[in-house]
VEXKE-981707 format. One record per residue (C-alpha): residue in three letters; x, y negated, z. Coordinates in steps of 0.2 Angstrom, whole numbers, plus 5000, padded with zeros to 4 digits. Layout:
REM VEXKE-981707
ALAXYZ...
//
This chain:
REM VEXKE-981707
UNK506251383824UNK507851423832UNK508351493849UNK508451373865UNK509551433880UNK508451463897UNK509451453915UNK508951483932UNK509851343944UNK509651243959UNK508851073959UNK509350933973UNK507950833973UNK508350663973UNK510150703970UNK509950763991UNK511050933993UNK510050974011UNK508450973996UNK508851133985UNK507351193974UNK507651343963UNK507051323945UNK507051483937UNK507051513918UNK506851323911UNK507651263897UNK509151193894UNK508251013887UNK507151033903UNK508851043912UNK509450883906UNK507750803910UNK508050853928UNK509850783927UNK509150623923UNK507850593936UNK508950673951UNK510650623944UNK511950703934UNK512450823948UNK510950853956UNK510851043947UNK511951183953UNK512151373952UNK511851363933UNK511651533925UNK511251583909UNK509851703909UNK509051723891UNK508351623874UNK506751593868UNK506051553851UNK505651363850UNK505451223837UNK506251043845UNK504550963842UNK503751083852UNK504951073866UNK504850903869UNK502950883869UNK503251013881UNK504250903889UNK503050743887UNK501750863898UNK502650913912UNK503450773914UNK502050653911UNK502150473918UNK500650333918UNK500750243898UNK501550093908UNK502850173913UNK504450253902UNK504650443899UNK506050523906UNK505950633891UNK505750503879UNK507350413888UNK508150583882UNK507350623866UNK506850463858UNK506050453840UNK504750563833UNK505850713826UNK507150693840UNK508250843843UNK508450913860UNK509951013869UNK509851183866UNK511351273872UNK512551233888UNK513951203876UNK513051073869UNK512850973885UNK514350843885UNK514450803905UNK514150953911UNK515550983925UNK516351193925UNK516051183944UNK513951173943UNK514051333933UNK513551503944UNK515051593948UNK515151753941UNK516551843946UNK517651813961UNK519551793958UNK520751923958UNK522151923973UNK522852083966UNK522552153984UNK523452303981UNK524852243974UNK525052103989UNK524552264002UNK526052383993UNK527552243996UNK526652204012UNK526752384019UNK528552414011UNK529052214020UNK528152304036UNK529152484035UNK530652404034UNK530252294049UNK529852454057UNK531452524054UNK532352384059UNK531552344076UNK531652514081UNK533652514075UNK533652364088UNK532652474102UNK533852604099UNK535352504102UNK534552414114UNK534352574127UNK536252634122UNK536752494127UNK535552494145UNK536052654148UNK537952624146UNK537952474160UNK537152584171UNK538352724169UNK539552584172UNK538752534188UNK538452684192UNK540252764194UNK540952594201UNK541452604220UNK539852614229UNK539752464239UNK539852464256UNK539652304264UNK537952184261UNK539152064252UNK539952204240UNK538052254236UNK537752094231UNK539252054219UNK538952224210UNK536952194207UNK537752024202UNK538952114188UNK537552234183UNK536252104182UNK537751984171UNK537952144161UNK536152164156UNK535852004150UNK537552004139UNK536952154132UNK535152104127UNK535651944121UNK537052024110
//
């Protein structure tokens, strides 16, 4: 005897992903036979979850009986496993079709978070900085076209008012937009 992989996964019965049935501990030869009665795909969440101790012979009249059809009709298993001493699957390496993305995930991948937040924080320190730089010169340069309006003539007339909140207002938006 030699060891056989067993694997939890989800079935889609029928090959139907809105059908999931959990199998939990079945063979990897069982896996195959449930591949091919629900289609090559129709197993997910794969995951490797121990051995056991079993002969080929054994397995596949294990097999035979869980997966017994009426004498008229052929076995799925013996589709699989043909002959008397056939030789079945015993480890996921050993499954040929078997697609990387029908394997349980486990472990998520690395963004390097704190190296991505470190440069993020120094990019948004910098930003800081810079935009409170441009605050600052932005209110030097506020306060200087009110000083100027400020010590020209005071106006006296309605139309004097207006041509000085005309020059003040000119000189604000110059100096906002640079």
């Amino acid at each position: 005897m030699s060891t056989m992989q067993t694997v939890n996964c989800l079935l889609a019965l029928g090959g139907d992903r809105g059908n999931l049935v959990p199998k939990y501990g079945i063979s990897v030869s069982e896996l195959q036979v449930l591949r091919l009665i629900h289609g090559s795909d129709a197993c997910s969440e794969i995951e490797p979850v121990g051995e056991i101790e079993v002969s080929d012979g054994v397995e596949v009249e294990r097999l035979l009986t869980v997966f017994m059809r009426p004498a008229h009709v052929m076995s799925p298993v013996r589709t699989l496993y043909p002959g008397g001493r056939a030789q079945v699957h015993r480890q996921l390496d050993q499954v040929e079709d078997l697609d990387p993305t029908w394997l349980k995930a486990t472990a998520r991948v690395s963004t390097r978070a704190s190296a991505v937040e470190t440069v993020s924080l120094e990019k948004l320190t910098a930003a800081e900085a810079e935009i409170a730089d441009l605050k600052r010169q932005l209110a030097e340069k506020q306060a200087n076209v009110k000083t100027d309006v400020d010590e020209s003539a005071k106006p006296q007339t309605p139309q004097q008012k207006a041509a000085a909140a005309s020059v003040a207002a000119r000189a604000r938006r110059q100096s906002v937009l640079g």
